[in-house]
PALUM-163229 format. One line per 4 residues: number of its first residue (from 1); their letters; for each residue x, y, z of N, C-alpha, C. Coordinates in Angstrom, 2 decimals, padded with zeros to 5 digits. Layout:
REM residues N
NUM) a) X:Y:Z:X:Y:Z:X:Y:Z  ...
END
This chain:
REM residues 278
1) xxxx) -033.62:-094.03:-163.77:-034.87:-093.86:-164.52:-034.60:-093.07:-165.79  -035.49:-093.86:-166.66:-035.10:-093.06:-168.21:-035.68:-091.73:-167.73  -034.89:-090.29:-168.35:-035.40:-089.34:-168.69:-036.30:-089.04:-169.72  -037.76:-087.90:-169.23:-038.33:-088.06:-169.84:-038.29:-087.52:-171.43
5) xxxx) -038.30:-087.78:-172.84:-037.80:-087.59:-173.75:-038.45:-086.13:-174.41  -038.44:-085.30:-175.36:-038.94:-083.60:-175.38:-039.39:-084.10:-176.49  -040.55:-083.61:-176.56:-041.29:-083.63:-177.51:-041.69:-081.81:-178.20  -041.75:-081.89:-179.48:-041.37:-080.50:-180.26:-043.22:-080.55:-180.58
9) xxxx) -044.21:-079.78:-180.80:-045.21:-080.00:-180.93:-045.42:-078.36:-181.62  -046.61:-078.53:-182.77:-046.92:-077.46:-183.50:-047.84:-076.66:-182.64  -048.18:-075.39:-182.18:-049.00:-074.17:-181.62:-050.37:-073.71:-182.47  -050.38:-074.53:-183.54:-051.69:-074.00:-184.42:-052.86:-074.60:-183.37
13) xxxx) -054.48:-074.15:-184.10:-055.18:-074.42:-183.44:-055.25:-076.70:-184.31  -055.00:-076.21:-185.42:-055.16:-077.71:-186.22:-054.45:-078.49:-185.48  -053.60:-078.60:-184.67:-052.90:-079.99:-184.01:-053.48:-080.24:-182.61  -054.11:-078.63:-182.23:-055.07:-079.23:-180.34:-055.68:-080.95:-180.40
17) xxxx) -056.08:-080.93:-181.29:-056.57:-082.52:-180.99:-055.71:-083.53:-180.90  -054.49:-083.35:-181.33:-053.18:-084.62:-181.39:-052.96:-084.67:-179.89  -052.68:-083.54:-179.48:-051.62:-083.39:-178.28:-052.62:-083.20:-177.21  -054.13:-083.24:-177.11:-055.04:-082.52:-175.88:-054.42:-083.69:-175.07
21) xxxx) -054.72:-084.93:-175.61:-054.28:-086.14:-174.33:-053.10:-085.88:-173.78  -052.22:-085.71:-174.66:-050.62:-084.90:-173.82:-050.69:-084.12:-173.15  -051.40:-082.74:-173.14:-051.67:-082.00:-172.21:-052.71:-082.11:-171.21  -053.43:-082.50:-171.85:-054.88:-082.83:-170.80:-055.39:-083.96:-170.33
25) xxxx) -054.97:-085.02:-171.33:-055.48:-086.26:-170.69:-054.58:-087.18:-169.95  -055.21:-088.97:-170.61:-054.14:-089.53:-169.59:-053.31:-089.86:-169.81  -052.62:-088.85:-171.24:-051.48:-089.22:-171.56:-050.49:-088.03:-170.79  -050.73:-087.17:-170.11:-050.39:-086.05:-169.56:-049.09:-086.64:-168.64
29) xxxx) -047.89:-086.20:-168.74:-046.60:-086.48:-167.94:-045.34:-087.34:-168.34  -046.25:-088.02:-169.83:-045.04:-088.80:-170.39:-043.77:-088.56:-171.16  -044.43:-087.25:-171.42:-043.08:-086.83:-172.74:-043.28:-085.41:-171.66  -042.19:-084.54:-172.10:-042.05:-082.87:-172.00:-042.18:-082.45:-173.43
33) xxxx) -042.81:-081.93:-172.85:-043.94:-080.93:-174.76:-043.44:-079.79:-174.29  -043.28:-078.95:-175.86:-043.33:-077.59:-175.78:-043.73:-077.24:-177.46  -044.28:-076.26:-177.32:-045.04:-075.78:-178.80:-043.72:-074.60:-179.33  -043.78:-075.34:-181.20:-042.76:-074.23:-181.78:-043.59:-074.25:-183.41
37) xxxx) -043.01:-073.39:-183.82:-043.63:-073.23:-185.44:-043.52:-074.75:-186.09  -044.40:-075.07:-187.06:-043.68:-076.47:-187.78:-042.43:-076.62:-188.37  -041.95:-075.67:-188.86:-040.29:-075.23:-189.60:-039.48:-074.95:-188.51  -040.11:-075.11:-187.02:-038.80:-075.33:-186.29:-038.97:-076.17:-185.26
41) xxxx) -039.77:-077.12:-185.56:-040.19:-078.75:-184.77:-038.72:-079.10:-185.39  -038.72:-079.13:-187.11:-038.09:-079.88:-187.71:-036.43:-079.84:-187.20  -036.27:-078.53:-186.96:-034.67:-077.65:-186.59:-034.38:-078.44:-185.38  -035.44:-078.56:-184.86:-034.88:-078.89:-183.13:-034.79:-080.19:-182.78
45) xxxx) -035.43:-081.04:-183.70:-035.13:-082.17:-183.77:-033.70:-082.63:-184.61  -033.84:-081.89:-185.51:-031.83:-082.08:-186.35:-030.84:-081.31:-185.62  -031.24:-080.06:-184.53:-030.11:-080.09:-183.94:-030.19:-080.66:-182.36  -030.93:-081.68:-182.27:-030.87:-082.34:-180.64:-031.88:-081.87:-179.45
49) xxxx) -032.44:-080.32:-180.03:-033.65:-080.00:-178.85:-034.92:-080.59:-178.54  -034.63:-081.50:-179.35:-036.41:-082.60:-179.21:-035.94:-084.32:-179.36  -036.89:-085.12:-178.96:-036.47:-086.50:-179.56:-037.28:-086.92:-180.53  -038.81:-086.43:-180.50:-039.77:-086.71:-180.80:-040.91:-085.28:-181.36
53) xxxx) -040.78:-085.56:-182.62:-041.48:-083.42:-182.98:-042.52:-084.28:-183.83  -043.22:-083.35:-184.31:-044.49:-083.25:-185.10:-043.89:-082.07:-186.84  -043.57:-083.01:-187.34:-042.52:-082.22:-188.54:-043.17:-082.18:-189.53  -043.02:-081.09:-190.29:-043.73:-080.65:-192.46:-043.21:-081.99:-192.64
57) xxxx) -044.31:-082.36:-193.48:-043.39:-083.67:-194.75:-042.38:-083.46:-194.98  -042.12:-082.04:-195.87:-040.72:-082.09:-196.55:-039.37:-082.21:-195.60  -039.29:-082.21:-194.59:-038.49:-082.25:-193.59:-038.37:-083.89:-193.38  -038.79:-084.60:-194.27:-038.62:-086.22:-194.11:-038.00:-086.26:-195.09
61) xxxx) -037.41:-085.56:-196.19:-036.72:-085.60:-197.42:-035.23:-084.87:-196.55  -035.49:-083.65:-195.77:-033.73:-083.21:-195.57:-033.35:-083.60:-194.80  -033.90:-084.85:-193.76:-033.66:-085.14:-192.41:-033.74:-087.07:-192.36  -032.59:-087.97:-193.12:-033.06:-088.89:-193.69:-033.14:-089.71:-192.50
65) xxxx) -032.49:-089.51:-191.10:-032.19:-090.31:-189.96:-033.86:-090.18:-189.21  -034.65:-089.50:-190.06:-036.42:-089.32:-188.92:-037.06:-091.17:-189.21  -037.15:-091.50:-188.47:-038.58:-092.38:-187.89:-039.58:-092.17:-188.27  -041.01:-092.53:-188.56:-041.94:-091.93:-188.90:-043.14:-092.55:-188.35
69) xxxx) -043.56:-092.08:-187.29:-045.06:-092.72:-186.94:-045.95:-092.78:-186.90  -046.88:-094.13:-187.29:-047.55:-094.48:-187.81:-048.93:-094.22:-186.92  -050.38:-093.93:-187.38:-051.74:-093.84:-186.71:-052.10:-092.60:-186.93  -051.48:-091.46:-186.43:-052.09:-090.21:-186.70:-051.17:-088.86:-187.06
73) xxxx) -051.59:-088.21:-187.90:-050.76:-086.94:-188.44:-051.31:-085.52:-188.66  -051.34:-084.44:-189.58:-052.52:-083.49:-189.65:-052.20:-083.37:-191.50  -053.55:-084.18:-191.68:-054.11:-084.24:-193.00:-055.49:-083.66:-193.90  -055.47:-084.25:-195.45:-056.53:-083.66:-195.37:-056.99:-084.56:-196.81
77) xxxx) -058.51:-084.47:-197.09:-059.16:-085.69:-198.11:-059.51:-084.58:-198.99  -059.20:-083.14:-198.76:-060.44:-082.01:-199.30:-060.23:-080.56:-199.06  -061.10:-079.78:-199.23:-060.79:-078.63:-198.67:-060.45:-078.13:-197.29  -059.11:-077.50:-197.24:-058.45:-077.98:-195.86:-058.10:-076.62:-194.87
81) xxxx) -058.83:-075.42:-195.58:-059.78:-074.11:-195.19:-058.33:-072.97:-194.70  -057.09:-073.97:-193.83:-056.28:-072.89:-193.85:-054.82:-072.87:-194.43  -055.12:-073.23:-196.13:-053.94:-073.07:-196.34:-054.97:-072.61:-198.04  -054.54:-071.24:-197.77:-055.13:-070.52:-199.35:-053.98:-069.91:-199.75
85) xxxx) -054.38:-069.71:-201.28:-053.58:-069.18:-202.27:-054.38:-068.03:-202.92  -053.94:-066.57:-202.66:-054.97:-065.50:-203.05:-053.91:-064.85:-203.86  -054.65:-064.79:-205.53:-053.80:-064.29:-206.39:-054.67:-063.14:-206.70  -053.62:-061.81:-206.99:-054.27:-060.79:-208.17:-054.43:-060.58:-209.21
89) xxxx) -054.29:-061.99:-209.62:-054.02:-062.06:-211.08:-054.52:-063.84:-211.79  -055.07:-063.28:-212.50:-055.23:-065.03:-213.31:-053.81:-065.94:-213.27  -054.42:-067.18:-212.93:-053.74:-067.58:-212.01:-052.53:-067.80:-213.17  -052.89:-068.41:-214.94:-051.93:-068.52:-215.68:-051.10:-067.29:-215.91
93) xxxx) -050.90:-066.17:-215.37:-050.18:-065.00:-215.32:-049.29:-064.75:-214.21  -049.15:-065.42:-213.43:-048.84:-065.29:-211.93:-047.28:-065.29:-212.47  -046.06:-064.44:-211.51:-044.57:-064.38:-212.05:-043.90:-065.04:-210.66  -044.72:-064.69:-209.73:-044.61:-064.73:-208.35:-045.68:-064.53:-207.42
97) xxxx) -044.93:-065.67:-206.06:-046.03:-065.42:-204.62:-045.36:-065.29:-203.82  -045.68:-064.43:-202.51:-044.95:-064.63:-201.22:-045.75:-065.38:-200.53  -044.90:-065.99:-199.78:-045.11:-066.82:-198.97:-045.05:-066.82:-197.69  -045.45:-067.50:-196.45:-045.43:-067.08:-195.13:-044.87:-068.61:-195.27
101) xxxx) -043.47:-068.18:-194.96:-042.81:-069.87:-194.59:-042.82:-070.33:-193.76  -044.18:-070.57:-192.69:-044.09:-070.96:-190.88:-044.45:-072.51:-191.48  -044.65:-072.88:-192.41:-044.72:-074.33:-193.30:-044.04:-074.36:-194.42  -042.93:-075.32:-194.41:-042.41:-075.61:-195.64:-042.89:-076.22:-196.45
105) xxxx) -043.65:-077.26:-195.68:-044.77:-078.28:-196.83:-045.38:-077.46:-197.53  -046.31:-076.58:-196.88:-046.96:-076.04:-197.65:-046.31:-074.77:-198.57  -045.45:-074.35:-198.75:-044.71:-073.78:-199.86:-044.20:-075.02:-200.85  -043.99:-075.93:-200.56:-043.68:-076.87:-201.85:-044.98:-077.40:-202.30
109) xxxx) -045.96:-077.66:-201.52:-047.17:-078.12:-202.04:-047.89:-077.06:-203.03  -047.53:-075.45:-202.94:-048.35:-074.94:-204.10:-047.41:-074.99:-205.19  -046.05:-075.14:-204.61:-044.86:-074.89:-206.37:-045.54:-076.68:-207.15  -045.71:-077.53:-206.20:-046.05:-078.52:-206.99:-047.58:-078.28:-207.93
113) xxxx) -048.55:-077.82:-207.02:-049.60:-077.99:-208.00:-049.29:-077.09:-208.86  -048.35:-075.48:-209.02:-048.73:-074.49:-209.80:-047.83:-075.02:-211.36  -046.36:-075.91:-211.09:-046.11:-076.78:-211.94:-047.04:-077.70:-212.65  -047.59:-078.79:-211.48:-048.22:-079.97:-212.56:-049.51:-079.56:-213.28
117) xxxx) -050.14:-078.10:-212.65:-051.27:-077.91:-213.18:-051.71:-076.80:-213.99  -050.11:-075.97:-213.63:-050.28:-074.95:-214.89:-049.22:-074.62:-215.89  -047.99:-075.61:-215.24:-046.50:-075.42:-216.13:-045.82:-073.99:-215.42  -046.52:-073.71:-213.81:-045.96:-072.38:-213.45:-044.90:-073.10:-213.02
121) xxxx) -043.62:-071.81:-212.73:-042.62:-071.78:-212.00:-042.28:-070.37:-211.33  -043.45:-070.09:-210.70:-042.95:-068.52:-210.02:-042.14:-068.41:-208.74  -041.52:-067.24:-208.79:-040.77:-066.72:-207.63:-041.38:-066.82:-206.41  -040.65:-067.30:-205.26:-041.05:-067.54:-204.40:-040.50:-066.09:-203.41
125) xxxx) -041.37:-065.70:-202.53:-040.96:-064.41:-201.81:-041.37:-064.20:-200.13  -040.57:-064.94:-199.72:-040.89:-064.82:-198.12:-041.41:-063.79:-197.58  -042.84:-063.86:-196.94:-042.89:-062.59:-195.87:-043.88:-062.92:-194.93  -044.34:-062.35:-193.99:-044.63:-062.52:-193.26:-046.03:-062.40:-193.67
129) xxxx) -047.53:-063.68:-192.75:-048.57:-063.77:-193.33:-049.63:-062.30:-192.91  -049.04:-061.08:-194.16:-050.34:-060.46:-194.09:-050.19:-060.19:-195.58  -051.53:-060.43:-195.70:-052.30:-060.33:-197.19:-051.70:-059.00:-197.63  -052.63:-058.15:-197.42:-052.02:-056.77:-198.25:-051.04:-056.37:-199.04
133) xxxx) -049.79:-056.45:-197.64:-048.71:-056.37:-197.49:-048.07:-057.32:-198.57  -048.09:-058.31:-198.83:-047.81:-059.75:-199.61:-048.36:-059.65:-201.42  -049.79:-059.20:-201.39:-050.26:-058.27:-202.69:-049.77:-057.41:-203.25  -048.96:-056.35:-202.23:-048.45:-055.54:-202.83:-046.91:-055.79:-203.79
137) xxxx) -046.12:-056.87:-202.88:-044.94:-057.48:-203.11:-045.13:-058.14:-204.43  -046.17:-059.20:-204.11:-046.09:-060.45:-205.40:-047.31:-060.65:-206.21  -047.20:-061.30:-206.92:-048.76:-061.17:-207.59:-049.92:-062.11:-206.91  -049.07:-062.81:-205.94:-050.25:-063.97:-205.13:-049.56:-064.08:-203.95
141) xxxx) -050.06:-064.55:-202.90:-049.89:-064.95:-201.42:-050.76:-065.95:-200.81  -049.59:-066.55:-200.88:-049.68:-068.07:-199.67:-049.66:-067.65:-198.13  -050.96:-067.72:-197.44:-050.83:-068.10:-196.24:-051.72:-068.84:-195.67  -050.96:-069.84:-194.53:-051.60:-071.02:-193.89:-051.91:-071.01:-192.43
145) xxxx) -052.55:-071.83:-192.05:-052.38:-071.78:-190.30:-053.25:-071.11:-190.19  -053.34:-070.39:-188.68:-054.36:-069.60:-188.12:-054.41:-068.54:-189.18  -053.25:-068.05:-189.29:-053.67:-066.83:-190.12:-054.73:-066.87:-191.23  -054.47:-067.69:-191.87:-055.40:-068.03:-192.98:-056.46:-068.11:-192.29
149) xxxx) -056.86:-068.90:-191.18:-058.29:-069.36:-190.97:-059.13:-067.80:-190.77  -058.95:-066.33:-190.51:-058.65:-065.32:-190.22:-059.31:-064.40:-190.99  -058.85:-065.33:-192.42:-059.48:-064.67:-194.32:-060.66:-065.64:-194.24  -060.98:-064.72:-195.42:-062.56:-064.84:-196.06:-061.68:-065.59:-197.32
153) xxxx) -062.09:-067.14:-197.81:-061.94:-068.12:-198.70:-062.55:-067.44:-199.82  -063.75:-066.70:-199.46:-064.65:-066.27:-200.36:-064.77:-065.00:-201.41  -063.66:-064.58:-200.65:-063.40:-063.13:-200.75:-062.65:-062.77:-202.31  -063.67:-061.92:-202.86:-063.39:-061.98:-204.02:-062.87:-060.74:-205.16
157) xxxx) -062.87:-059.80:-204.25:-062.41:-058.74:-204.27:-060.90:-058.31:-203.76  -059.76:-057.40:-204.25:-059.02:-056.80:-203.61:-058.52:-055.58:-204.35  -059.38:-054.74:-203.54:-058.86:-052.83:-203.75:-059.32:-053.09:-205.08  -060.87:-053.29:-205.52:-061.67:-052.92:-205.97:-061.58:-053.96:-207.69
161) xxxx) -060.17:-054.81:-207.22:-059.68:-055.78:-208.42:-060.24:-057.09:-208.38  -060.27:-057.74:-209.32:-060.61:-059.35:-209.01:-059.58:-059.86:-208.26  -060.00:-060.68:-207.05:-059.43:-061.59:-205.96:-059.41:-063.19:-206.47  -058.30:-064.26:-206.63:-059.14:-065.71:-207.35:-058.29:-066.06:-206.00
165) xxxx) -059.36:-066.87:-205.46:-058.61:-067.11:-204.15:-058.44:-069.18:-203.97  -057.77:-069.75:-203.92:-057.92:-071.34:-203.79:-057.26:-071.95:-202.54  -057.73:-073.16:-202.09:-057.83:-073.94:-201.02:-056.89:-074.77:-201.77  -055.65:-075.20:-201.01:-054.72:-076.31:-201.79:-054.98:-077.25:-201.00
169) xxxx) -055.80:-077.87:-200.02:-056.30:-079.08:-200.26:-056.97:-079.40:-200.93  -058.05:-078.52:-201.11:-059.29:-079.47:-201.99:-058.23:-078.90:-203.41  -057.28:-078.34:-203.91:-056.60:-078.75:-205.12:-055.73:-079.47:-205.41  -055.14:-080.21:-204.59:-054.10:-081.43:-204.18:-054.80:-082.39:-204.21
173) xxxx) -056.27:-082.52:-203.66:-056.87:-083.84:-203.78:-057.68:-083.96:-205.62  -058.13:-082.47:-205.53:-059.12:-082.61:-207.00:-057.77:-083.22:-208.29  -056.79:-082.79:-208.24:-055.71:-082.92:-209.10:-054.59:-084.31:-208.86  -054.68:-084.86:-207.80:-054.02:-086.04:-207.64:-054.95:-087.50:-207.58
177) xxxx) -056.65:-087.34:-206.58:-056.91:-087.95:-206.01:-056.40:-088.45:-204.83  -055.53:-088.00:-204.31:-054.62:-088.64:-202.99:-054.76:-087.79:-201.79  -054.82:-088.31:-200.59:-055.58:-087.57:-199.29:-053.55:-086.64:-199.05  -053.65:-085.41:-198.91:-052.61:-084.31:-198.65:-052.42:-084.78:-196.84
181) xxxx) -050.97:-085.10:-196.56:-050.40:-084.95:-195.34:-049.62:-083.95:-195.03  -049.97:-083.09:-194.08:-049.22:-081.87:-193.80:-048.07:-082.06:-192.66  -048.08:-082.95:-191.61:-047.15:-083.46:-190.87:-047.31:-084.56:-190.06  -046.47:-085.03:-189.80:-046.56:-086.31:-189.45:-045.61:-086.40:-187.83
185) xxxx) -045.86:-087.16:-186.63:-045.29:-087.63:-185.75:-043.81:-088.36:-185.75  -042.48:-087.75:-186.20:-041.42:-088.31:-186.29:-040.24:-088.28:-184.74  -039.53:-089.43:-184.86:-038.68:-089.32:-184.09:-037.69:-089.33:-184.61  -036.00:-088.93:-183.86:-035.14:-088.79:-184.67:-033.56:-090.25:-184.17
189) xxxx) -033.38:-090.68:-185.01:-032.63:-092.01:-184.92:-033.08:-093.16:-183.94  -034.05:-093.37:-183.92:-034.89:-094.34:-183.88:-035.17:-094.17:-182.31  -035.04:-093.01:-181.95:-035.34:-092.84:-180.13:-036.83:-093.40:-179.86  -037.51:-093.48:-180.39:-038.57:-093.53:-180.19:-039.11:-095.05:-179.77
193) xxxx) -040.24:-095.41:-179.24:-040.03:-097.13:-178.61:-041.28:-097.47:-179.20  -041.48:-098.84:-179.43:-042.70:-099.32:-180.29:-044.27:-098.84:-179.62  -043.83:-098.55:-178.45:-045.76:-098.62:-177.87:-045.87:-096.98:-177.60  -045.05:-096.09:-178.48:-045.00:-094.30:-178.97:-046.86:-094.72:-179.79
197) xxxx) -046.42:-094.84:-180.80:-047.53:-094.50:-181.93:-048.83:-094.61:-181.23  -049.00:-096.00:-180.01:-050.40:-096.41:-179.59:-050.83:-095.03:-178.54  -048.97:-094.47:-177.94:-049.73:-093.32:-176.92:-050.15:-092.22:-177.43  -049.89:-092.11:-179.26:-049.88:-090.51:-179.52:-051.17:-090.72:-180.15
201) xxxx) -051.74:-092.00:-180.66:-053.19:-091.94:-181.32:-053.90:-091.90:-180.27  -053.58:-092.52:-178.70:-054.69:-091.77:-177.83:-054.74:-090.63:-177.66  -053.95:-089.85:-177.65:-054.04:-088.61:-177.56:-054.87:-088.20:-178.70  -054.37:-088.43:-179.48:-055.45:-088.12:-180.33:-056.89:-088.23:-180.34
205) xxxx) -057.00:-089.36:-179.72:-058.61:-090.21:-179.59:-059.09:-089.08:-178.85  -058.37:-088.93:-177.74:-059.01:-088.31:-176.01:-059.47:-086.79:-177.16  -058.45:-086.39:-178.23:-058.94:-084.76:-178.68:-060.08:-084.98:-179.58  -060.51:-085.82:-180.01:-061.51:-086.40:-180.65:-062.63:-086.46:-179.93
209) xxxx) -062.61:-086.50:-178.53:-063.23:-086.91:-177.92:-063.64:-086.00:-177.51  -063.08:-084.55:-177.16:-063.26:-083.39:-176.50:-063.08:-082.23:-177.16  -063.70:-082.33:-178.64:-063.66:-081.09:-179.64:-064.55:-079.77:-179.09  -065.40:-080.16:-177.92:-065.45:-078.94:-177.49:-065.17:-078.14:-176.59
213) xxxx) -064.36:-078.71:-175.82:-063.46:-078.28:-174.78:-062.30:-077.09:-176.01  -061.72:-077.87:-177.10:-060.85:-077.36:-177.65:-061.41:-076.24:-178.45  -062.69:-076.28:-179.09:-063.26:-075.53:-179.44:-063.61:-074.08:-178.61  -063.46:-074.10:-177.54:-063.83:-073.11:-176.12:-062.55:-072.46:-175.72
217) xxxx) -061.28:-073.33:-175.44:-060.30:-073.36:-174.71:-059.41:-072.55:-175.85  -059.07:-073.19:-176.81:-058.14:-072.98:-178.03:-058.55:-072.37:-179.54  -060.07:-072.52:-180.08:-060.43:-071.79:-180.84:-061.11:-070.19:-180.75  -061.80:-070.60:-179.42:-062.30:-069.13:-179.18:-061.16:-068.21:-178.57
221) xxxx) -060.35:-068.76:-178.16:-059.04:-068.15:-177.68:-058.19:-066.69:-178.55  -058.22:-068.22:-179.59:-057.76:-067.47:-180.70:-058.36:-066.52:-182.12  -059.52:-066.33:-181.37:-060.51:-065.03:-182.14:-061.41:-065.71:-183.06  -061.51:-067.62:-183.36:-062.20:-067.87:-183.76:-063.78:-067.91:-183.70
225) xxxx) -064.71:-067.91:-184.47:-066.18:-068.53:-184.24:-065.97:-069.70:-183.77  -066.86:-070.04:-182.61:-066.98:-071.35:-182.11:-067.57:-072.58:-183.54  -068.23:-071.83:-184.30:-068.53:-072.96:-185.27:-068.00:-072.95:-186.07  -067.16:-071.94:-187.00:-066.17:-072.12:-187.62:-064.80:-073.02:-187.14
229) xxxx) -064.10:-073.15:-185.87:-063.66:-073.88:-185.45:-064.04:-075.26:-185.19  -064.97:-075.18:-184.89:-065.39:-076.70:-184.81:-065.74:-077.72:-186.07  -066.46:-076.63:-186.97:-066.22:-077.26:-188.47:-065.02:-077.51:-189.39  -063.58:-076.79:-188.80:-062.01:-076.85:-188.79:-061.48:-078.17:-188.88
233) xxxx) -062.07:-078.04:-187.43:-061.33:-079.53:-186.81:-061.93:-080.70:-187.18  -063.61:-081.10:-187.38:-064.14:-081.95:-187.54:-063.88:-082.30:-188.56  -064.50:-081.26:-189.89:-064.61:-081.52:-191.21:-063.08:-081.51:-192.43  -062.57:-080.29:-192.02:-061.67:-079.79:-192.92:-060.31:-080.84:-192.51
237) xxxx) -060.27:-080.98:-191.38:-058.57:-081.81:-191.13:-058.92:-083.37:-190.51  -057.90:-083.65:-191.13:-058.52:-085.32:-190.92:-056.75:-085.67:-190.17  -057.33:-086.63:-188.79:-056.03:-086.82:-188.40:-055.22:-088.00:-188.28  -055.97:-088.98:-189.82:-055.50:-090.29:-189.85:-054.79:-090.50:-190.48
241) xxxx) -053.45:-091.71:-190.38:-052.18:-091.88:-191.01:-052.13:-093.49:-191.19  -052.99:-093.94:-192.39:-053.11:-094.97:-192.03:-052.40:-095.42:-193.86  -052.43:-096.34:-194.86:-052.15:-097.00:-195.57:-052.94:-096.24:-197.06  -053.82:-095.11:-196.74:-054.13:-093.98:-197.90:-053.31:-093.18:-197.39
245) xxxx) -052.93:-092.53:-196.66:-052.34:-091.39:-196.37:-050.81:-091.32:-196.44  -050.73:-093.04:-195.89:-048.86:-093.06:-196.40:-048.48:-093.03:-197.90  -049.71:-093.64:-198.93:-049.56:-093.18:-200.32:-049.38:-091.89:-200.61  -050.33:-090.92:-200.05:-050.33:-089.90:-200.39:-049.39:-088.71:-199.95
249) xxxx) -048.86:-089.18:-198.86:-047.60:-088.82:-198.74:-046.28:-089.21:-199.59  -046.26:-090.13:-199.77:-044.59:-090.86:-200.58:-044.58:-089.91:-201.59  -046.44:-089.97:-202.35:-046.45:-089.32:-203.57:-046.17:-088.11:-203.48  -046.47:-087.44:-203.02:-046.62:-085.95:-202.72:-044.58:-086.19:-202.47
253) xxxx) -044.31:-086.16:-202.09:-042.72:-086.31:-202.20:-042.13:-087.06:-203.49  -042.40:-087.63:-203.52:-041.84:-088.24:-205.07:-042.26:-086.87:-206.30  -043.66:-086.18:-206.05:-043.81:-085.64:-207.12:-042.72:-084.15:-206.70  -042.68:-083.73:-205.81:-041.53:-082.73:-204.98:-040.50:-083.02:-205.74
257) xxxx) -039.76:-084.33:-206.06:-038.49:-084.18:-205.88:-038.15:-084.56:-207.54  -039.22:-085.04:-208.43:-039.42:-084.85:-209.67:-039.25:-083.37:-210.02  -039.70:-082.10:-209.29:-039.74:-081.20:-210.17:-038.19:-080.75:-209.65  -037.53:-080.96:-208.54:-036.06:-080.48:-208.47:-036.48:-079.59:-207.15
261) xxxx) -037.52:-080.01:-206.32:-038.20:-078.43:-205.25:-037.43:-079.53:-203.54  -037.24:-080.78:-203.65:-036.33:-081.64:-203.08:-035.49:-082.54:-203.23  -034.47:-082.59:-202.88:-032.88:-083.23:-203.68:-033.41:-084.38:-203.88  -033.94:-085.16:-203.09:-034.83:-086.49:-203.73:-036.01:-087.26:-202.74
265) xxxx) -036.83:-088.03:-203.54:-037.78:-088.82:-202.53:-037.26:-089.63:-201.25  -037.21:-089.55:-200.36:-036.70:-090.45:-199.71:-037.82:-091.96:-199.18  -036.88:-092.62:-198.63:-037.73:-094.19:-198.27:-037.65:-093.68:-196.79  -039.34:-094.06:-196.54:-039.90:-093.27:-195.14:-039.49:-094.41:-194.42
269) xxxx) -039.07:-094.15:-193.24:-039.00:-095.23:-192.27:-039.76:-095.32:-191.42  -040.97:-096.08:-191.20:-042.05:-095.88:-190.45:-041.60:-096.87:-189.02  -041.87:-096.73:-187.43:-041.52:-097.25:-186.57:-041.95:-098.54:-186.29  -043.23:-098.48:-186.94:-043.30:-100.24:-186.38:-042.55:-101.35:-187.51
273) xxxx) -042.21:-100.80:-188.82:-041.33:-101.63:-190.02:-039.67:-101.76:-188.73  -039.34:-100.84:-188.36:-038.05:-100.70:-187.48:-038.51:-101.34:-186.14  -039.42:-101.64:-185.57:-039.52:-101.92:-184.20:-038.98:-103.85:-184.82  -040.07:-104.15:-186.03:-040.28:-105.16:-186.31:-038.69:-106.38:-186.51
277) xx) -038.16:-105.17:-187.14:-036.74:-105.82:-187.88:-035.60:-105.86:-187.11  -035.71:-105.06:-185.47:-034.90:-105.01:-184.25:-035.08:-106.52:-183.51
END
């Protein structure tokens, strides 16, 4: 009997709906799941600890042997609530941001807009996601994920200074028009078998189906408002990967590797183009 294959899966509250059927429904027993940061789905799949992860885009540019499957991913058409950019400074002044690198996408996604939309090229400064701490370092701070969901978007103040705080989805979409993919369902050298994609969009369906179970179980868990979470998942993240979203992905990499932020665009290999041509 085939062994069952490991699946690498992200711990935010934004992916509970991909994976509830994996854990909870009737997709429950097919793969072995285990939850790791998104920047180290990607690791464990290039060094052999997964077959099948949930990987940053940009990790489809350093990892050219990934698969890519098709139906569902964690995206966004708009404002996408946890991935802000809080500067102390107008934003055309900015020298530098730190960054909370638990997403690589999303550290290349603000060097891209702060390039195409302001001619920035600031220093990038790893640290860990607390605001303050990150203010004090750089003149702006990137943080995404729960943490972000955590901050006030609104918040417009810091230590008594002007706060300009922005949502890089709804500025990825206002500035491209193209729906932002934050990760996508990859396998690695084609392990993966054609009737994958149909089990991971049920899973998906079944979390679709039970946003308030996840809302109870996994948002209030994690110190959220039950309606702030639920307006998260419904409104802000969209978890379709369909023929807009693969545009807006290629692009979003093509424009990456234009500015020199990835060695180059790569040609996605999506699983059912590979199931097809086997």
């Amino acid at each position: 009997m085939r062994p069952r294959r490991r699946v690498s899966a992200v711990g935010f509250l934004n992916t509970s709906p991909l994976v509830w059927g994996l854990v909870h429904g009737p997709q429950r027993g097919i793969f072995d799941i285990h939850f790791s940061l998104p920047s180290e789905c990607a690791e464990e799949l290039r060094a052999g600890g997964a077959d099948i992860g949930l990987v940053p885009s940009v990790a489809l540019a350093r990892q050219p042997d990934l698969t890519v499957m098709p139906g569902c991913a964690v995206a966004c058409r708009g404002p996408v609530r946890s991935i802000l950019f809080f500067s102390r400074k107008p934003i055309e002044e900015i020298t530098s941001f730190a960054a909370d690198t638990s997403s690589r996408t999303s550290v290349v996604l603000t060097q891209v807009w702060l390039a195409r939309k302001f001619g920035l090229r600031p220093r990038v400064r790893p640290y860990p996601p607390k605001l303050d701490e990150m203010l004090e370092l750089a003149d702006a701070a990137l943080i995404i994920g729960d943490p972000a969901l955590h901050l006030d978007p609104n918040q417009s103040e810091w230590r008594g200074q002007p706060l300009f705080v922005y949502d890089l989805g709804a500025e990825w979409v206002g500035m491209t028009g193209q729906p932002m993919v934050f990760a996508v369902w990859a396998a690695k050298n084609l392990v993966a078998d054609p009737g994958d994609p149909a089990i991971f969009q049920a899973s998906a369906q079944f979390g679709r189906e039970h946003i308030d179970e996840i809302v109870e179980q996994e948002g209030v868990r994690r110190g959220f408002p039950a309606d702030l979470a639920r307006r998260y998942l419904t409104e802000h993240i969209s978890y379709d990967f369909g023929p807009a979203e693969q545009a807006g992905l290629e692009f979003f990499l093509r424009s990456a590797a234009d500015l020199g932020l990835i060695e180059k665009a790569p040609e996605l290999r999506y699983l059912e183009a590979a199931a097809m041509a086997e």
